[in-house]
LOKOLTOR-806667 format. One record per residue: residue number from 1; residue in one letter; x, y, z of N, C-alpha, C, O, CB in turn. Coordinates in steps of 0.2 Angstrom, whole numbers, padded with zeros to 4 digits. Each point is the difference from the previous one (the first is absolute). Last residue first. Glycine has a CB too. Layout:
<atom vodren="NUM" torse="A" n_xx="X" n_yy="Y" n_zz="Z" ca_xx="X" ca_yy="Y" ca_zz="Z" c_xx="X" c_yy="Y" c_zz="Z" o_xx="X" o_yy="Y" o_zz="Z" cb_xx="X" cb_yy="Y" cb_zz="Z"/>
...
***
This chain:
<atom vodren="56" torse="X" n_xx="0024" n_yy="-0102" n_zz="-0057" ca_xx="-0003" ca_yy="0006" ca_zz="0004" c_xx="-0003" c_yy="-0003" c_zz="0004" o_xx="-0003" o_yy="0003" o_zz="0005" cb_xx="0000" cb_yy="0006" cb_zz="-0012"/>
<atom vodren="55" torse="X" n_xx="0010" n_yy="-0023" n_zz="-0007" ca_xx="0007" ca_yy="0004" ca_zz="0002" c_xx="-0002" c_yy="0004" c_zz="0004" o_xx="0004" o_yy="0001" o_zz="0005" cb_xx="0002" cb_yy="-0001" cb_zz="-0014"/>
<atom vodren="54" torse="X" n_xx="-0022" n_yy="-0016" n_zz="0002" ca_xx="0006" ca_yy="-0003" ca_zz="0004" c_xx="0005" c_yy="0006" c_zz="0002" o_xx="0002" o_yy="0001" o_zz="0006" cb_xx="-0002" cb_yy="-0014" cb_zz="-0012"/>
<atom vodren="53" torse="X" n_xx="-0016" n_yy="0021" n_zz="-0011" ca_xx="-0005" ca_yy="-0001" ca_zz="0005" c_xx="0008" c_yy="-0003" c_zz="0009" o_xx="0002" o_yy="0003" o_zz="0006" cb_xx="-0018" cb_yy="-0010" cb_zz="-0020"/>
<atom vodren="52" torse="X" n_xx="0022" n_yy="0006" n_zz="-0010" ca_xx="0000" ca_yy="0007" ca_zz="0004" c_xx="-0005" c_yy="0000" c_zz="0007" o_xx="0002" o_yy="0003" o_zz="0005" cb_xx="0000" cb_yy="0002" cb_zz="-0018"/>
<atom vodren="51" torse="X" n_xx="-0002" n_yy="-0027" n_zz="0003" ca_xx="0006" ca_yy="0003" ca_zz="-0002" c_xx="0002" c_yy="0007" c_zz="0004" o_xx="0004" o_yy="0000" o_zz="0005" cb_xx="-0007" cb_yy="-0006" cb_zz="-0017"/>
<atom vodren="50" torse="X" n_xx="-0020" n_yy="0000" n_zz="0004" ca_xx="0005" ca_yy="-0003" ca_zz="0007" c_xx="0005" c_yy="0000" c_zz="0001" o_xx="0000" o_yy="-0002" o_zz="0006" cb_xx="-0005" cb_yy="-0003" cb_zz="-0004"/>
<atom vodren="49" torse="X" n_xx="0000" n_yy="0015" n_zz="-0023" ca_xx="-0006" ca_yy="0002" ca_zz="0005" c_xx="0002" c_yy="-0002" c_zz="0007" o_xx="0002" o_yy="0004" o_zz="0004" cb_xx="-0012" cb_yy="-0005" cb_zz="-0013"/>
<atom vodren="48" torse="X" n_xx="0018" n_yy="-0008" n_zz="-0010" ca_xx="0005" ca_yy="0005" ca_zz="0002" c_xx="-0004" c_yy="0003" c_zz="0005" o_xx="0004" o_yy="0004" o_zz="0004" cb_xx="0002" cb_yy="-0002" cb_zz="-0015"/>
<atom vodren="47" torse="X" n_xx="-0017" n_yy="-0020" n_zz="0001" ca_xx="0007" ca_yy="-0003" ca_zz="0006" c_xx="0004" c_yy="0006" c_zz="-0001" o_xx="0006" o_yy="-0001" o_zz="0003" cb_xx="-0003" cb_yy="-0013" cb_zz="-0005"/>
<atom vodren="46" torse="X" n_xx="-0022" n_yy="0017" n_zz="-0008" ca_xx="-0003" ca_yy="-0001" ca_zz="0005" c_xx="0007" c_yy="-0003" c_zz="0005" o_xx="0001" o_yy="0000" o_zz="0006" cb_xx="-0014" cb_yy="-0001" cb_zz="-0013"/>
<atom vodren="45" torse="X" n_xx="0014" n_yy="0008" n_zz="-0017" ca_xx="-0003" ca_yy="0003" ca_zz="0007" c_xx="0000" c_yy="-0001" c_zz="0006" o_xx="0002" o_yy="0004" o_zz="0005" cb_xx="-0006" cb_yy="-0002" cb_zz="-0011"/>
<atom vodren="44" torse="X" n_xx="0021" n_yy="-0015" n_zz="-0009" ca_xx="-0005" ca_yy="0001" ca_zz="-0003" c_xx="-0002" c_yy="0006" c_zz="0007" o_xx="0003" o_yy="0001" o_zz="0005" cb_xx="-0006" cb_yy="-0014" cb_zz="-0014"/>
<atom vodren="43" torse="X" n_xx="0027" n_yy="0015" n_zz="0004" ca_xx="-0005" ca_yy="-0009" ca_zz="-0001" c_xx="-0006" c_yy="0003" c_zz="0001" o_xx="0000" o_yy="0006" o_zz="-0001" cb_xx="0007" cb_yy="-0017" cb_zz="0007"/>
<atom vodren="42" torse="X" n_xx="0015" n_yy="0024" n_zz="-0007" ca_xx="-0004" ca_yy="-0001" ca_zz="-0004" c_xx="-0005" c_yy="-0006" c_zz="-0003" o_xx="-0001" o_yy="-0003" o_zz="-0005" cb_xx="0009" cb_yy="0009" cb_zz="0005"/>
<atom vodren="41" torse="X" n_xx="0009" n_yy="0012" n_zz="0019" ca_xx="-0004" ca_yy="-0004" ca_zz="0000" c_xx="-0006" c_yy="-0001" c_zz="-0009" o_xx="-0004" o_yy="0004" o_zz="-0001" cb_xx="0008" cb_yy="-0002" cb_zz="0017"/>
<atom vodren="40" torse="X" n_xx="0020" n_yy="0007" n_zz="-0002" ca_xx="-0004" ca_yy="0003" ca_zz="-0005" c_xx="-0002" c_yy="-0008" c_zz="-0003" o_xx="0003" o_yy="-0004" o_zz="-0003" cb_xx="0004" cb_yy="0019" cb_zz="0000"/>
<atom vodren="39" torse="X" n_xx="0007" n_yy="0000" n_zz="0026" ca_xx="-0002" ca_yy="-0005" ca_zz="-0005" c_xx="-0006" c_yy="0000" c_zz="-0006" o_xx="-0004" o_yy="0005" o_zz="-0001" cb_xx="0008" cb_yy="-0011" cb_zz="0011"/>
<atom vodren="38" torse="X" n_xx="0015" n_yy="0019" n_zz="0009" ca_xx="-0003" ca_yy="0002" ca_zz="-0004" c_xx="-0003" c_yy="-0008" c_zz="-0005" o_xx="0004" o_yy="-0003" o_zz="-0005" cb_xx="0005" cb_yy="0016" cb_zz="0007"/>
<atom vodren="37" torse="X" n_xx="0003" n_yy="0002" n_zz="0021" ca_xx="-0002" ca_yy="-0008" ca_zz="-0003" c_xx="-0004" c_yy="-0001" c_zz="-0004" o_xx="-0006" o_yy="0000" o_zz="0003" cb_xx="0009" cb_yy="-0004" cb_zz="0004"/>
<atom vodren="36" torse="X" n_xx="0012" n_yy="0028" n_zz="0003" ca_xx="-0006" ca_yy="-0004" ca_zz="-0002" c_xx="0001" c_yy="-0008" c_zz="-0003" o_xx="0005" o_yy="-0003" o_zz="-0003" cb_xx="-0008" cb_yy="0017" cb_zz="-0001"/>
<atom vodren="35" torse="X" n_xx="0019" n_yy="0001" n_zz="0012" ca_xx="-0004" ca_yy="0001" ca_zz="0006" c_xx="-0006" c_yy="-0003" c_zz="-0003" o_xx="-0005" o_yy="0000" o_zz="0004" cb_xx="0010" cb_yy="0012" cb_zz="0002"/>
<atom vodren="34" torse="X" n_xx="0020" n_yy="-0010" n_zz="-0014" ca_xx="-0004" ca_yy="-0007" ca_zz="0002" c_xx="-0007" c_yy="0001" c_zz="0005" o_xx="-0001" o_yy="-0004" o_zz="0005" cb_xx="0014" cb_yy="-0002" cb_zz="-0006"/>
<atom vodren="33" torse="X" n_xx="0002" n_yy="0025" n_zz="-0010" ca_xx="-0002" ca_yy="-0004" ca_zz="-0003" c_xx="-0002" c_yy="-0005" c_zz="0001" o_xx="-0002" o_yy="-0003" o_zz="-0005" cb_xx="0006" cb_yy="0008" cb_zz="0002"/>
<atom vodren="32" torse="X" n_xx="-0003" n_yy="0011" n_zz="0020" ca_xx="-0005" ca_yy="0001" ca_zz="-0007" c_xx="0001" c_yy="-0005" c_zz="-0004" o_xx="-0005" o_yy="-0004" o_zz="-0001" cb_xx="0005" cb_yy="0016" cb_zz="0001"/>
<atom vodren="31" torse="X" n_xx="0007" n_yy="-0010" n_zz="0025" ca_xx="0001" ca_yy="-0004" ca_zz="-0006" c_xx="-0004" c_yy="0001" c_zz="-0007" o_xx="-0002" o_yy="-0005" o_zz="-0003" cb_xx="0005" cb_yy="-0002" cb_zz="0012"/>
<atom vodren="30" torse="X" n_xx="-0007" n_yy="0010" n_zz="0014" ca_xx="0006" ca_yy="0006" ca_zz="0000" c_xx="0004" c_yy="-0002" c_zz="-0008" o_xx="0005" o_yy="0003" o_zz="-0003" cb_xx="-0003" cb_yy="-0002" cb_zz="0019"/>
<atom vodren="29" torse="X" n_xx="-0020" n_yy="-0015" n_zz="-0004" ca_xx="-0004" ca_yy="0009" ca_zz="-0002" c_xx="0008" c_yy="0002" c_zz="-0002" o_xx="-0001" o_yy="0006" o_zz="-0002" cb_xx="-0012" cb_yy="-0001" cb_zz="0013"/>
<atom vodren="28" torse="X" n_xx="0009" n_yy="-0029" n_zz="-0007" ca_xx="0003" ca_yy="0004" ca_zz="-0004" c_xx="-0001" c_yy="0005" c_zz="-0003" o_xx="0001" o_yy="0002" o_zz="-0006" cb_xx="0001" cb_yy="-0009" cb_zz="0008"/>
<atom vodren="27" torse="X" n_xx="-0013" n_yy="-0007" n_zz="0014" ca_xx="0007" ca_yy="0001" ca_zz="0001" c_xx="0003" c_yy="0002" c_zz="-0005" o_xx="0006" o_yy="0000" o_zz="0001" cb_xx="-0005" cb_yy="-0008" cb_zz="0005"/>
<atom vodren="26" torse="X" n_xx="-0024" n_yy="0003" n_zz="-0008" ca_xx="0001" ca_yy="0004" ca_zz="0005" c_xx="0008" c_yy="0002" c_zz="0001" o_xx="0001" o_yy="0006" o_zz="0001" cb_xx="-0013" cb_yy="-0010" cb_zz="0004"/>
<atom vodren="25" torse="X" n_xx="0002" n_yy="-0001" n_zz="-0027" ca_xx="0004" ca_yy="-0005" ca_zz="0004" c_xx="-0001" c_yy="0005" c_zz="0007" o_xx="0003" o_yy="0006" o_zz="0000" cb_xx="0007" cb_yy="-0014" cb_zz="-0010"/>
<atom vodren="24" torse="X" n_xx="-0029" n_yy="0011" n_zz="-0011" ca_xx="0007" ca_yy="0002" ca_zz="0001" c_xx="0001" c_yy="-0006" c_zz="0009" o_xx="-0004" o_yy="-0003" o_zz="0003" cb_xx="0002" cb_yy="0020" cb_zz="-0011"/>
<atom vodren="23" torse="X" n_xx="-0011" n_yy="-0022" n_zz="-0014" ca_xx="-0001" ca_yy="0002" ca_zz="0005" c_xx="0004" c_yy="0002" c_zz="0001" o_xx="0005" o_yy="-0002" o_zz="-0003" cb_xx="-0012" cb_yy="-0003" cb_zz="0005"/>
<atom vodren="22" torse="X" n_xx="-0009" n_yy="0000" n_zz="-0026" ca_xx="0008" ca_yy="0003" ca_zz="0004" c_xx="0001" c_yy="0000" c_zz="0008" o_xx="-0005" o_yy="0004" o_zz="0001" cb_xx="0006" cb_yy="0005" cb_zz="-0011"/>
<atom vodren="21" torse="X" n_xx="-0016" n_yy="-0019" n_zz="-0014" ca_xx="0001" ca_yy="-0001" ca_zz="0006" c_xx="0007" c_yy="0003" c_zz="0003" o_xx="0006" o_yy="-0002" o_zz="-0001" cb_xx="-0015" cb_yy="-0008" cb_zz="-0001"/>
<atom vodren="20" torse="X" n_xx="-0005" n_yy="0009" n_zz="-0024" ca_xx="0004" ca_yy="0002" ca_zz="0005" c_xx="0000" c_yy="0000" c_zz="0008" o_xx="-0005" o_yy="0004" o_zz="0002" cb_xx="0007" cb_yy="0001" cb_zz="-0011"/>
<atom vodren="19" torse="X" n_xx="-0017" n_yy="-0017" n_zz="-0014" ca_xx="0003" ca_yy="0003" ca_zz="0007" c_xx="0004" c_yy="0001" c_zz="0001" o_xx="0003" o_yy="-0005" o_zz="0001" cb_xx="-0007" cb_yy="0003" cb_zz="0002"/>
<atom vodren="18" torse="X" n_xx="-0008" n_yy="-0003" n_zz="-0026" ca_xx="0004" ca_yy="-0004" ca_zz="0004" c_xx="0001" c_yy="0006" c_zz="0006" o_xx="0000" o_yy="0006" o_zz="-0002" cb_xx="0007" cb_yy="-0015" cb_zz="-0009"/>
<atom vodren="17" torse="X" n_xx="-0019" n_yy="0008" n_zz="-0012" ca_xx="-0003" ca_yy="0000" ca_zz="0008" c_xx="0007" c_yy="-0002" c_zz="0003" o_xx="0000" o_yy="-0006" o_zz="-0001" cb_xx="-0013" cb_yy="0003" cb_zz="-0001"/>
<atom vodren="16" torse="X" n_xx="0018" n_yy="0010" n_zz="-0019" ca_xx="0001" ca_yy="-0007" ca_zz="0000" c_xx="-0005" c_yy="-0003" c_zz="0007" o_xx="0000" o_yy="-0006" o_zz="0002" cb_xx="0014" cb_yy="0009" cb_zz="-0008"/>
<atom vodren="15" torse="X" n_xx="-0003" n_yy="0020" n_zz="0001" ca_xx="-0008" ca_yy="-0001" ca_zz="-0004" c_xx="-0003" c_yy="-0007" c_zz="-0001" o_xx="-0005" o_yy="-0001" o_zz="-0002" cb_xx="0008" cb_yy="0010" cb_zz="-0005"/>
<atom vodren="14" torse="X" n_xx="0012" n_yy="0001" n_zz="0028" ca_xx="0002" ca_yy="-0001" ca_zz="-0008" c_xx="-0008" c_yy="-0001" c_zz="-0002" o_xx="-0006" o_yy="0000" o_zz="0004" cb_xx="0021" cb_yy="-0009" cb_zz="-0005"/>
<atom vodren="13" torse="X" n_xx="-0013" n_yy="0012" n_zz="0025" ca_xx="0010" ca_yy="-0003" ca_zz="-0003" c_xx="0002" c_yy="0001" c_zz="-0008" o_xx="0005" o_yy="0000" o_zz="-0002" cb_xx="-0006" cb_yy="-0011" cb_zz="0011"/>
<atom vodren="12" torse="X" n_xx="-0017" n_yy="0022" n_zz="0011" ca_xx="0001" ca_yy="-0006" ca_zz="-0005" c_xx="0006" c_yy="0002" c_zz="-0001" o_xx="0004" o_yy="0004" o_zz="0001" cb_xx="-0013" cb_yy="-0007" cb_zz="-0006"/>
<atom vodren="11" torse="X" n_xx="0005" n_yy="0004" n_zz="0029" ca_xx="0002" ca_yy="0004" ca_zz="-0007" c_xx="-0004" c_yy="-0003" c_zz="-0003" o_xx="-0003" o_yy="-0004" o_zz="0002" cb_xx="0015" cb_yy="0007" cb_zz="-0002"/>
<atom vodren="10" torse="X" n_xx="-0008" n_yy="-0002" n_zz="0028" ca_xx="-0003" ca_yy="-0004" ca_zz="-0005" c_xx="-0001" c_yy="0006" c_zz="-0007" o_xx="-0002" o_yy="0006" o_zz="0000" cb_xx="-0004" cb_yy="-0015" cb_zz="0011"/>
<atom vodren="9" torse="X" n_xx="0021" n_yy="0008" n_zz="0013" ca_xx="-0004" ca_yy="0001" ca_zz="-0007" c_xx="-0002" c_yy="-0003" c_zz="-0001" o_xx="0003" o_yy="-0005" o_zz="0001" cb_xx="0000" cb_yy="0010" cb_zz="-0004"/>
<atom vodren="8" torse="X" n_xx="0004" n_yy="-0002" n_zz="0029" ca_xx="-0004" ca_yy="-0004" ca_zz="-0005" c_xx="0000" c_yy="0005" c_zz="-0004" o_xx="-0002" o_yy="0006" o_zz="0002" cb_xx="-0005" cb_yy="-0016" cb_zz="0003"/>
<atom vodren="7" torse="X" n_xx="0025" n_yy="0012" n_zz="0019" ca_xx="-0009" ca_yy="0003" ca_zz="-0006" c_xx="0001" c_yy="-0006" c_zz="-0003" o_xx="0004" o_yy="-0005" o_zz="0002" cb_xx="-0004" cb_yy="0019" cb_zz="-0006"/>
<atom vodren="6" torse="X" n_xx="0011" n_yy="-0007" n_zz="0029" ca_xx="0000" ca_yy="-0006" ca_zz="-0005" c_xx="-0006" c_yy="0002" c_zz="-0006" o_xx="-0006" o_yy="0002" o_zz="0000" cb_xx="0009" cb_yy="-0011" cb_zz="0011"/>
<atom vodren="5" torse="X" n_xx="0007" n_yy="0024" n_zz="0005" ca_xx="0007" ca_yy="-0002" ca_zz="-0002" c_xx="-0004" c_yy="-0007" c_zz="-0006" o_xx="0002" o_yy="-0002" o_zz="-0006" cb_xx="0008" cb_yy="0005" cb_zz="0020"/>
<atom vodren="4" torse="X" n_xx="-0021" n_yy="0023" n_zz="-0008" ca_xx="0000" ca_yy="-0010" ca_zz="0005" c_xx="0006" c_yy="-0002" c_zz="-0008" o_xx="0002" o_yy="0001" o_zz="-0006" cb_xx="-0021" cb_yy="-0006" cb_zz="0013"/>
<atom vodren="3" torse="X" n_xx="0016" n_yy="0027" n_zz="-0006" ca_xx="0000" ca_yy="0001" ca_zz="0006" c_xx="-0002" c_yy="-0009" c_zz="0003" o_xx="0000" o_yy="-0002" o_zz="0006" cb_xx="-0003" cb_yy="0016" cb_zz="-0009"/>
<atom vodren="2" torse="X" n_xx="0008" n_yy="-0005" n_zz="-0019" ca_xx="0006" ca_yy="0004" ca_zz="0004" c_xx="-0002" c_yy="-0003" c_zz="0008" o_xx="0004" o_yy="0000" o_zz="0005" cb_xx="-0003" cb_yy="0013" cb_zz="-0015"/>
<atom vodren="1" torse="X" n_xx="-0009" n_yy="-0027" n_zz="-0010" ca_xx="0006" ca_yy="0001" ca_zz="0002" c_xx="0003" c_yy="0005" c_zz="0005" o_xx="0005" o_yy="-0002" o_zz="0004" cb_xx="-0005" cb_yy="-0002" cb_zz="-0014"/>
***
């Protein structure tokens, strides 16, 4: 965040394996509450693997 406008998280999400995926909106650095897009992925490994793989 402070110095590139575009990041990637990757979390777990729960005990459930399931993922978090967060990226921030370049357009809305001045916007804390809509600066992140936040999804939360629970299919098998390998389709959350490319999945994240597509975002980065």
């Amino acid at each position: 965040g402070l110095a590139n406008k575009k990041t990637v998280t990757v979390q777990a999400a729960g005990k459930d394996q399931s993922v978090l995926l967060a990226t921030t909106k370049p357009r809305k650095q001045n916007k804390p509450a809509a600066l992140l897009h936040r999804s939360v992925m629970k299919k098998e490994f390998r389709r959350m693997a490319k999945a994240v793989q597509n975002q980065v």
